[in-house]
mmCIF file as Biopython writes it, N, C-alpha, C and O atoms, coordinates in Angstrom:
data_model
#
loop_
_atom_site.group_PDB
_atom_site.id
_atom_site.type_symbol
_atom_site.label_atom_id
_atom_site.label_alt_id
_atom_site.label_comp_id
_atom_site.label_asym_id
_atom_site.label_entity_id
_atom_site.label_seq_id
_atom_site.pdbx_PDB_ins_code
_atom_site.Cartn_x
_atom_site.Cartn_y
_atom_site.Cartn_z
_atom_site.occupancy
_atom_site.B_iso_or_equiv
_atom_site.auth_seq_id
_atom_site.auth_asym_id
_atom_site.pdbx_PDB_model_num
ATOM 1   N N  . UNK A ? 1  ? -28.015 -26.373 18.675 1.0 0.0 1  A 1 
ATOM 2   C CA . UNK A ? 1  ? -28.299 -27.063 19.900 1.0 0.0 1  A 1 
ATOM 3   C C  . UNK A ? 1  ? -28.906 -28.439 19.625 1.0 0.0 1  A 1 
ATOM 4   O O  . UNK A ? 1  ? -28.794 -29.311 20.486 1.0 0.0 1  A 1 
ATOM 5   N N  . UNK A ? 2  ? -29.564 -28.694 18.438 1.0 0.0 2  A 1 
ATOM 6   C CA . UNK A ? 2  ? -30.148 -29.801 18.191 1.0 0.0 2  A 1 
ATOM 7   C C  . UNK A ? 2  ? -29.277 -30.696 17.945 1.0 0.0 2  A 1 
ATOM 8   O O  . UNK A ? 2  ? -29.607 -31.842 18.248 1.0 0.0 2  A 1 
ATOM 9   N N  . UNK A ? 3  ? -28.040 -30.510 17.390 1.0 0.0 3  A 1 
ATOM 10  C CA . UNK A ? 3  ? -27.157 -31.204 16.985 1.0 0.0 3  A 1 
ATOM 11  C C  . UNK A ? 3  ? -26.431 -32.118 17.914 1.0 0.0 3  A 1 
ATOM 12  O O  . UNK A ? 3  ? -26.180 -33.315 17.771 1.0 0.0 3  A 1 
ATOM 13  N N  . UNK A ? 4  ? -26.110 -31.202 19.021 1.0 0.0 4  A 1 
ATOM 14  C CA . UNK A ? 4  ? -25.573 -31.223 20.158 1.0 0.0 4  A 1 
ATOM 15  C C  . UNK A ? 4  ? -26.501 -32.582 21.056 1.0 0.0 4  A 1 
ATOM 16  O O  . UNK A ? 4  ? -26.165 -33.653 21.561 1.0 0.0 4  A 1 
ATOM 17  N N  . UNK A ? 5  ? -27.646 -31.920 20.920 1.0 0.0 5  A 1 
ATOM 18  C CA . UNK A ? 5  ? -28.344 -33.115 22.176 1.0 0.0 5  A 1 
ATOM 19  C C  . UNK A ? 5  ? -28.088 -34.722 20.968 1.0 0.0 5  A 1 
ATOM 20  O O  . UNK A ? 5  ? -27.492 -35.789 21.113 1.0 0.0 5  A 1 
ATOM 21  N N  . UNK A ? 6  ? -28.945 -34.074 19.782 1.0 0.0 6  A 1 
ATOM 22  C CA . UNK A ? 6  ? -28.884 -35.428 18.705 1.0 0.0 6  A 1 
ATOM 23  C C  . UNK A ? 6  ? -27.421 -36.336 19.039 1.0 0.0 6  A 1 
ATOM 24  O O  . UNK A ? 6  ? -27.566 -37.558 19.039 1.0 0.0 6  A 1 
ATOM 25  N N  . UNK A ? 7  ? -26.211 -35.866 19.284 1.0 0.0 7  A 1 
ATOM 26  C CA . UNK A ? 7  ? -25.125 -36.698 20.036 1.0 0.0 7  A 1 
ATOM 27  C C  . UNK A ? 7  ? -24.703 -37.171 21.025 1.0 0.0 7  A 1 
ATOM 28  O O  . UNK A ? 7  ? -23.598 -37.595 21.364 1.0 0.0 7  A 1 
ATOM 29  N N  . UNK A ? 8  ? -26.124 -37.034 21.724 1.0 0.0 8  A 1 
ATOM 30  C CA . UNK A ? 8  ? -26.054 -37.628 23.622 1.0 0.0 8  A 1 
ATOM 31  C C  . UNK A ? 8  ? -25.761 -36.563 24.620 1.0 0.0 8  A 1 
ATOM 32  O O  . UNK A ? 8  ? -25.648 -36.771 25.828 1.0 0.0 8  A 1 
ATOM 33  N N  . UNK A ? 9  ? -25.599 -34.936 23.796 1.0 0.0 9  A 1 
ATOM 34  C CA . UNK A ? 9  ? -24.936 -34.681 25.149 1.0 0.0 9  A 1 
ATOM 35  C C  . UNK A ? 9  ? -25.928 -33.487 25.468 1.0 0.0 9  A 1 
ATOM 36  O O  . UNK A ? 9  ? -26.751 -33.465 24.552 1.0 0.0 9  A 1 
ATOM 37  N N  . UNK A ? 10 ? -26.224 -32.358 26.505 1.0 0.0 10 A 1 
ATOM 38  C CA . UNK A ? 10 ? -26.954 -31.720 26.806 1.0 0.0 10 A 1 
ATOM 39  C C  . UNK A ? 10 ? -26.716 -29.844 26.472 1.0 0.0 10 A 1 
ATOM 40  O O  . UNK A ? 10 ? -25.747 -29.383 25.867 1.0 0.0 10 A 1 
ATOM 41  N N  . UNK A ? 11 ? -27.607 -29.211 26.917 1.0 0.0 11 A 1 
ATOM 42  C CA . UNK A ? 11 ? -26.990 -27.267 26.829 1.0 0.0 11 A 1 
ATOM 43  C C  . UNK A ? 11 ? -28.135 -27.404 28.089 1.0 0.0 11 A 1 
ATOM 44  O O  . UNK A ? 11 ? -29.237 -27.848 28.412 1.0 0.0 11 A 1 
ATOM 45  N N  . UNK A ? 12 ? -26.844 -26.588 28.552 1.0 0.0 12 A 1 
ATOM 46  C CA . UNK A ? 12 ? -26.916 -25.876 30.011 1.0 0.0 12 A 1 
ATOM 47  C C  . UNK A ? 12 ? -27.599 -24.304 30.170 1.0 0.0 12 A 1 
ATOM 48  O O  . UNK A ? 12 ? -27.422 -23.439 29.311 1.0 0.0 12 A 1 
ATOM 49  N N  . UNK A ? 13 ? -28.387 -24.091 31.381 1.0 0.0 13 A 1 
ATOM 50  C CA . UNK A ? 13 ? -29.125 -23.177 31.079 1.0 0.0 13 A 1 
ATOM 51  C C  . UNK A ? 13 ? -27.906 -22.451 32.058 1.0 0.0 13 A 1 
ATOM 52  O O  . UNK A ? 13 ? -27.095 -22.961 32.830 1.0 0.0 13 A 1 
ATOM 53  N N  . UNK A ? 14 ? -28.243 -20.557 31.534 1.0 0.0 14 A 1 
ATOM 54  C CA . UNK A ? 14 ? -26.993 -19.533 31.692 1.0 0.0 14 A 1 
ATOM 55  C C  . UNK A ? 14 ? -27.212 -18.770 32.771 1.0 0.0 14 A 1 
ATOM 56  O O  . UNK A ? 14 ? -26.387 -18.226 33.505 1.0 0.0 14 A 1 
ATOM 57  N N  . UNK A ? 15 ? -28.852 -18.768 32.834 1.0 0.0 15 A 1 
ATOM 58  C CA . UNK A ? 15 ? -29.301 -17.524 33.934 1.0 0.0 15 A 1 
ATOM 59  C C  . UNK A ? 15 ? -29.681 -16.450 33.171 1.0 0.0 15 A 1 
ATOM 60  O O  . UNK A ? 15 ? -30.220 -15.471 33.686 1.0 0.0 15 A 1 
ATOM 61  N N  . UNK A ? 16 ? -29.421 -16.546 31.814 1.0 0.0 16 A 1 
ATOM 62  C CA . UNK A ? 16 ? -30.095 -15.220 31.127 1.0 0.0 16 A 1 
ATOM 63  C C  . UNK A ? 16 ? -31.121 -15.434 30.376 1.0 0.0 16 A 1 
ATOM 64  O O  . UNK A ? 16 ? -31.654 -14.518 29.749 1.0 0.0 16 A 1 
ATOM 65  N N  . UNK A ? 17 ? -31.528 -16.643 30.336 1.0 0.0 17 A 1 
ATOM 66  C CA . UNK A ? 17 ? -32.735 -16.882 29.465 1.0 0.0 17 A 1 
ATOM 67  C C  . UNK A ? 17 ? -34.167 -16.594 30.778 1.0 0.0 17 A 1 
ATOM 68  O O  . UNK A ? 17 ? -34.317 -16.391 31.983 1.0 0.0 17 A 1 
ATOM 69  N N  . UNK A ? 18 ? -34.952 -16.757 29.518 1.0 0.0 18 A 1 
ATOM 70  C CA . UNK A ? 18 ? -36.451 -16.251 30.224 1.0 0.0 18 A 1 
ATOM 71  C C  . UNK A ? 18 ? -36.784 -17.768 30.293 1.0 0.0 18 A 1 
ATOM 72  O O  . UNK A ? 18 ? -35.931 -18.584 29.945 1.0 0.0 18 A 1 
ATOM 73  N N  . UNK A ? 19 ? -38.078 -18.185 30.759 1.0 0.0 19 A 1 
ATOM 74  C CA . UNK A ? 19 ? -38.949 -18.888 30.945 1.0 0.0 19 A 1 
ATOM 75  C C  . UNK A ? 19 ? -38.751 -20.276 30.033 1.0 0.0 19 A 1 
ATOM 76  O O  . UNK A ? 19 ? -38.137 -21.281 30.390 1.0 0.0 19 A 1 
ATOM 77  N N  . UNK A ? 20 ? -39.308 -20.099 28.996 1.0 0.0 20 A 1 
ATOM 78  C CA . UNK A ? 20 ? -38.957 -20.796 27.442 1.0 0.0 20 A 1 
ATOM 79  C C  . UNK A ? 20 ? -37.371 -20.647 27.041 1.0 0.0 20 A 1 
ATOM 80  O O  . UNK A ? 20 ? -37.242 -20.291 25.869 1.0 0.0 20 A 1 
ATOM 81  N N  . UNK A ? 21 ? -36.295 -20.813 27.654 1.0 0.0 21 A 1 
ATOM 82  C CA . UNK A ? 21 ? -35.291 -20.625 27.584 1.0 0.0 21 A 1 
ATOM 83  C C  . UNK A ? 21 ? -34.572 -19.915 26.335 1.0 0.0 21 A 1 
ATOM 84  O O  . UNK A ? 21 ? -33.586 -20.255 25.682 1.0 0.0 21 A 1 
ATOM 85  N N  . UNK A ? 22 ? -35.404 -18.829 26.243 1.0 0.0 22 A 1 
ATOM 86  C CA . UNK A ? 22 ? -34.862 -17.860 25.004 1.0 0.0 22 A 1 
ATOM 87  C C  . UNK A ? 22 ? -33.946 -16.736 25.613 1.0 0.0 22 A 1 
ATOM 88  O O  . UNK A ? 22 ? -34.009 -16.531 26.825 1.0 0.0 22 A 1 
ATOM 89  N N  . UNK A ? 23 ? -33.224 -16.110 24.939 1.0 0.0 23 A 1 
ATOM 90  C CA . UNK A ? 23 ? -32.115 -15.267 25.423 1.0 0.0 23 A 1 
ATOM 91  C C  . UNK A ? 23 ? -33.114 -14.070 24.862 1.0 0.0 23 A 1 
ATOM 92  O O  . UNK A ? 23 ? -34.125 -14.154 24.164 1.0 0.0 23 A 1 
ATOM 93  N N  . UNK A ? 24 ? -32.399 -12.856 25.470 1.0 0.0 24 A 1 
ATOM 94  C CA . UNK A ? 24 ? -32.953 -11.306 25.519 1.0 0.0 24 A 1 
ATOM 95  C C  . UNK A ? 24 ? -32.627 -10.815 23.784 1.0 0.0 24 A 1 
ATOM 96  O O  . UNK A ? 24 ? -31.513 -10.301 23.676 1.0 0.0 24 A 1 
ATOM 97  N N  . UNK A ? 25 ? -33.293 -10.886 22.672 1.0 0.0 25 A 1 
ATOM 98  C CA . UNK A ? 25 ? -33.060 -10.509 21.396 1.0 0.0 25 A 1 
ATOM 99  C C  . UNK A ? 25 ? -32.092 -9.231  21.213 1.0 0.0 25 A 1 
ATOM 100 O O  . UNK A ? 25 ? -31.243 -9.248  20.322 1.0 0.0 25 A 1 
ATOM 101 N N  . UNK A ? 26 ? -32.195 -8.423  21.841 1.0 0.0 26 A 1 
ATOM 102 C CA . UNK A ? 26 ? -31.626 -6.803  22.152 1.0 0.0 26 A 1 
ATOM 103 C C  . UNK A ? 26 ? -29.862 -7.775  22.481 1.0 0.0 26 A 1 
ATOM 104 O O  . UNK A ? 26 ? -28.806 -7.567  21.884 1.0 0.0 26 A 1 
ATOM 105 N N  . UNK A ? 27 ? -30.017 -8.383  23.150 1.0 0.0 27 A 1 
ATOM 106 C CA . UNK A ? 27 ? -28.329 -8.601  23.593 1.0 0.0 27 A 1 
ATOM 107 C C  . UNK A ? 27 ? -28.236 -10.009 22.569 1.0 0.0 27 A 1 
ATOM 108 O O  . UNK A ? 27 ? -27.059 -10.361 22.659 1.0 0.0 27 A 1 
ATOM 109 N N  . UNK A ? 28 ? -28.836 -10.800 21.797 1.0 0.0 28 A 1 
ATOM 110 C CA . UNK A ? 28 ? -27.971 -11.524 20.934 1.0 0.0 28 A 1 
ATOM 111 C C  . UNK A ? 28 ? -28.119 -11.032 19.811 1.0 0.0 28 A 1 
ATOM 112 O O  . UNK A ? 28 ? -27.647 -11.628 18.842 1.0 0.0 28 A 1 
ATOM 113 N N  . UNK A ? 29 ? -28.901 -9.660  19.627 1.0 0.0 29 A 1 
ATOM 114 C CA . UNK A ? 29 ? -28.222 -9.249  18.344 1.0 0.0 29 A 1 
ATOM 115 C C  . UNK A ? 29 ? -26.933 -8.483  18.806 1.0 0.0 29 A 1 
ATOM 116 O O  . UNK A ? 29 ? -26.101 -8.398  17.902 1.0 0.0 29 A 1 
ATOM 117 N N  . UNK A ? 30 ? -26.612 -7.977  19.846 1.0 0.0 30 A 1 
ATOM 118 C CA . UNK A ? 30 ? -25.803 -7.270  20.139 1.0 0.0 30 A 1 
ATOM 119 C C  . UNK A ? 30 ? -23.903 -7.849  20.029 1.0 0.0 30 A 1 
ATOM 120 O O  . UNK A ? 30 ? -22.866 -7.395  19.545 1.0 0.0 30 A 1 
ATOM 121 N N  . UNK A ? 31 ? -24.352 -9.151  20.846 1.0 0.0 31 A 1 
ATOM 122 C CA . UNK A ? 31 ? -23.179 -9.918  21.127 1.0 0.0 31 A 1 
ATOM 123 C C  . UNK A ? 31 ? -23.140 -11.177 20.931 1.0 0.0 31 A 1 
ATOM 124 O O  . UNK A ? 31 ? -22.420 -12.061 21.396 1.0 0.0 31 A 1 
ATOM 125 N N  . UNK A ? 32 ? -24.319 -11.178 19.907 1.0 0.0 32 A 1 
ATOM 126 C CA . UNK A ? 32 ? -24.334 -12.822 19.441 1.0 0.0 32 A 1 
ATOM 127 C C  . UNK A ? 32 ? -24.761 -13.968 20.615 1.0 0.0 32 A 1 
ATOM 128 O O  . UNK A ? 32 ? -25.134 -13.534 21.704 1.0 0.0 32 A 1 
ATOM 129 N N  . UNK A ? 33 ? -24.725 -14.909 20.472 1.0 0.0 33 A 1 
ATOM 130 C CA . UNK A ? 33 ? -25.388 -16.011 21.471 1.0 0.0 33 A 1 
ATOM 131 C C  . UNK A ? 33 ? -24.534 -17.109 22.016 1.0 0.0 33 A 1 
ATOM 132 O O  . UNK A ? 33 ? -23.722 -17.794 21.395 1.0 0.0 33 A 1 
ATOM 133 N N  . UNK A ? 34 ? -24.802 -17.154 23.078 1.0 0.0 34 A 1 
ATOM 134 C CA . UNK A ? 34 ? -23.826 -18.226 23.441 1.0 0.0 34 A 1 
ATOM 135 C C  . UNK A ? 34 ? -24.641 -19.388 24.557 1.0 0.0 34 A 1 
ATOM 136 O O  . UNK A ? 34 ? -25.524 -19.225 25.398 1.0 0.0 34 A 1 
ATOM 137 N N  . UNK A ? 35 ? -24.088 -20.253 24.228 1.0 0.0 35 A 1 
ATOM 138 C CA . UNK A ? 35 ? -24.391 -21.686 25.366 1.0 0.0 35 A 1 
ATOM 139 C C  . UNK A ? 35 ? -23.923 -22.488 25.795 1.0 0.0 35 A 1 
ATOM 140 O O  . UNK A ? 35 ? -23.442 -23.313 25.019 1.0 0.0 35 A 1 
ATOM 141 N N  . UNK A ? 36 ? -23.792 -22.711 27.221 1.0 0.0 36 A 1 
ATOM 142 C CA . UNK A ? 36 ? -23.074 -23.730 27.756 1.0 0.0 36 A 1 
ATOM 143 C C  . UNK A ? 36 ? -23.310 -25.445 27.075 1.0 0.0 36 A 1 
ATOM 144 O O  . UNK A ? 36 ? -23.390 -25.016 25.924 1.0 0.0 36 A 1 
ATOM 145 N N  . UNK A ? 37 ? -23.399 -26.264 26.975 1.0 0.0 37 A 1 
ATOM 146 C CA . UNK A ? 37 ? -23.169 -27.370 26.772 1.0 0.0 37 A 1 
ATOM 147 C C  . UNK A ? 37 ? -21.895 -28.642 27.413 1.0 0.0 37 A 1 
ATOM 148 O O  . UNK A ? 37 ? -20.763 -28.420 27.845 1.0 0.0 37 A 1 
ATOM 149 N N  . UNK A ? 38 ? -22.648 -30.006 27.249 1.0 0.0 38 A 1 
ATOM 150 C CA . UNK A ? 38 ? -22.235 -30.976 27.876 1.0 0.0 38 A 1 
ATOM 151 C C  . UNK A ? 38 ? -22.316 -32.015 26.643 1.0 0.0 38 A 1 
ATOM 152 O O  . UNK A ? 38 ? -23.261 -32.274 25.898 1.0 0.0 38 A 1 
ATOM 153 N N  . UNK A ? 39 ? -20.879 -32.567 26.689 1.0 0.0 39 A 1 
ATOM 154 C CA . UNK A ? 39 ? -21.121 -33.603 25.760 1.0 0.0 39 A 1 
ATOM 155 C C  . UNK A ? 39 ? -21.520 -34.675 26.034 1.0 0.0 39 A 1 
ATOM 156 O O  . UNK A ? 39 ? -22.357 -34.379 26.886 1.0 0.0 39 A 1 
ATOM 157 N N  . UNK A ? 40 ? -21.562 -36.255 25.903 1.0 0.0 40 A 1 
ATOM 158 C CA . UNK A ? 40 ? -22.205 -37.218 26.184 1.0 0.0 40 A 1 
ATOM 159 C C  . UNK A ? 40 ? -20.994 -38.106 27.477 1.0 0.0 40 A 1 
ATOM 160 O O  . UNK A ? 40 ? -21.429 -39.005 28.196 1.0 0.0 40 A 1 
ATOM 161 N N  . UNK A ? 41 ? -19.844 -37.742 27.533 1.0 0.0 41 A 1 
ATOM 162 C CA . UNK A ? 41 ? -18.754 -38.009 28.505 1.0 0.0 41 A 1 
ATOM 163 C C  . UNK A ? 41 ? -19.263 -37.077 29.480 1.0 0.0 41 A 1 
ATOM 164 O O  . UNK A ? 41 ? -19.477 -37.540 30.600 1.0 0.0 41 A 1 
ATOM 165 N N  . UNK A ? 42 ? -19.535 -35.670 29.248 1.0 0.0 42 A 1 
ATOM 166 C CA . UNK A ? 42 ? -19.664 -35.041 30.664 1.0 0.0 42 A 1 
ATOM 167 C C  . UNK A ? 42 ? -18.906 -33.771 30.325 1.0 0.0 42 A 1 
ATOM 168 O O  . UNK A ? 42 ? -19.118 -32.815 31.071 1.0 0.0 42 A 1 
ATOM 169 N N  . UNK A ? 43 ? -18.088 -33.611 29.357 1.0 0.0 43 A 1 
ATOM 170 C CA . UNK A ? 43 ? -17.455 -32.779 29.527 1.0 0.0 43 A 1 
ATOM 171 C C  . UNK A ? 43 ? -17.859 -31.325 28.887 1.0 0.0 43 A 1 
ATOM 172 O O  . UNK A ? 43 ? -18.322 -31.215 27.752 1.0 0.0 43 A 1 
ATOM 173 N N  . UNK A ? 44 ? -17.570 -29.997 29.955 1.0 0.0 44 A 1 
ATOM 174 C CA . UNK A ? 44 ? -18.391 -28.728 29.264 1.0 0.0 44 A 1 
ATOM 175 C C  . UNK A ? 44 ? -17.614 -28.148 28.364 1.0 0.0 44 A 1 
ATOM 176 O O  . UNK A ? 44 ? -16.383 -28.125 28.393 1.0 0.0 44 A 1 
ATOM 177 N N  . UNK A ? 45 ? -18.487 -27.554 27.355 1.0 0.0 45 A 1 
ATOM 178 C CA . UNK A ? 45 ? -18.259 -27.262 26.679 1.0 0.0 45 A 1 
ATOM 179 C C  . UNK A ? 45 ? -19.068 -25.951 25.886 1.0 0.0 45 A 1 
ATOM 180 O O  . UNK A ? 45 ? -20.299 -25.946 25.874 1.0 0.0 45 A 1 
ATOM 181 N N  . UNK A ? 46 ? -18.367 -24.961 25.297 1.0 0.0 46 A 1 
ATOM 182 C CA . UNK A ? 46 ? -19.622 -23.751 25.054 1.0 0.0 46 A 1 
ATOM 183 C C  . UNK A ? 46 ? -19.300 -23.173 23.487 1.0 0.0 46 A 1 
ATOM 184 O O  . UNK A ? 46 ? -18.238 -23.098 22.871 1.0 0.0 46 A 1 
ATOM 185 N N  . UNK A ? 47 ? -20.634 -22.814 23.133 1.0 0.0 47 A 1 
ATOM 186 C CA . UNK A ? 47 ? -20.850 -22.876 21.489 1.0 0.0 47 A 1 
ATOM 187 C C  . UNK A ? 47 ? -21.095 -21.394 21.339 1.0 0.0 47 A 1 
ATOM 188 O O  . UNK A ? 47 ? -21.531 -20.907 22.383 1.0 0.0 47 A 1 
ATOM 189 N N  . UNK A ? 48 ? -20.948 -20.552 20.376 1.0 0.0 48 A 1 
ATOM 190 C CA . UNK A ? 48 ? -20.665 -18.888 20.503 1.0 0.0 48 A 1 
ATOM 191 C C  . UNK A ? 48 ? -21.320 -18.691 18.646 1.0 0.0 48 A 1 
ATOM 192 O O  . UNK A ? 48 ? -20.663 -19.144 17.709 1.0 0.0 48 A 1 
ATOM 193 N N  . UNK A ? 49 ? -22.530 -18.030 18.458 1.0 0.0 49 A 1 
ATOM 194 C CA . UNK A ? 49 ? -22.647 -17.935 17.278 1.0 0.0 49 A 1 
ATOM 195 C C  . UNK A ? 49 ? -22.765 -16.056 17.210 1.0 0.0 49 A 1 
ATOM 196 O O  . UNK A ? 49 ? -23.717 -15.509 17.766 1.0 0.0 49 A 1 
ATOM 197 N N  . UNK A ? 50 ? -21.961 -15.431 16.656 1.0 0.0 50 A 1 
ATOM 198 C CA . UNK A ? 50 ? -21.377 -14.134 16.629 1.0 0.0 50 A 1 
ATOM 199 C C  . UNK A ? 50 ? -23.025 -13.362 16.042 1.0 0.0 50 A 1 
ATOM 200 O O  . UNK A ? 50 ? -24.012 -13.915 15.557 1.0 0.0 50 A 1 
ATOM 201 N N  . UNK A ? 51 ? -22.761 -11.932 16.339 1.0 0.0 51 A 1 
ATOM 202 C CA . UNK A ? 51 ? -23.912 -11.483 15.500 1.0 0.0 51 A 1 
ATOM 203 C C  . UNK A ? 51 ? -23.962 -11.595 14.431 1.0 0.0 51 A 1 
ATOM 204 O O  . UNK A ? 51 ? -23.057 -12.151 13.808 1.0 0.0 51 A 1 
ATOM 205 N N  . UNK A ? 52 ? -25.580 -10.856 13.571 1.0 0.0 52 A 1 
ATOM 206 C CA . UNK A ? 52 ? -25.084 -11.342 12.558 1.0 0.0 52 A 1 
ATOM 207 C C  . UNK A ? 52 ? -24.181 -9.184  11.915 1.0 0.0 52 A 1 
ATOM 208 O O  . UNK A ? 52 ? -24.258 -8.067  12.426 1.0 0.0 52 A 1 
ATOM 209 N N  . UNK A ? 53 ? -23.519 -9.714  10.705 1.0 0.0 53 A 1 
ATOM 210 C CA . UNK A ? 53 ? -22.713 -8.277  10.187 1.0 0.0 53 A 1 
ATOM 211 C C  . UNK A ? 53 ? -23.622 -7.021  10.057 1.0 0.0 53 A 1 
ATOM 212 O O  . UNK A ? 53 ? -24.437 -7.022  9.135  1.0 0.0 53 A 1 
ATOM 213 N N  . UNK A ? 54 ? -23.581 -6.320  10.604 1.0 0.0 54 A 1 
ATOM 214 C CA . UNK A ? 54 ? -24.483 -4.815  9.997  1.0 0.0 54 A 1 
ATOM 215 C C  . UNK A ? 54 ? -23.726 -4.130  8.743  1.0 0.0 54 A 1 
ATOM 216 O O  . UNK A ? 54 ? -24.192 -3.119  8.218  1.0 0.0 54 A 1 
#
């Protein structure tokens, strides 16, 4: 995500994060993590980092 803003563009909040915009640990170990994002044109875009392997 740092990368992302570091290039002008933003991450969009999902509705599943808490407060401090952290996701539920129980479901991104489950199904990995995902985030909306905006690049610096505007356009959306979403980033998916898988669990990790058991």
């Amino acid at each position: 995500m740092a990368r992302v803003r570091e290039l002008g563009g933003s991450v969009e909040a999902l509705g599943e994060e808490d407060e401090e915009g952290e996701e539920d640990p129980e479901s991104a170990a489950r199904f990995g993590r995902f985030k909306l994002c905006r690049d610096d044109q505007g356009s959306l875009f979403g980033l998916h980092e898988p669990p990790p392997a058991r």
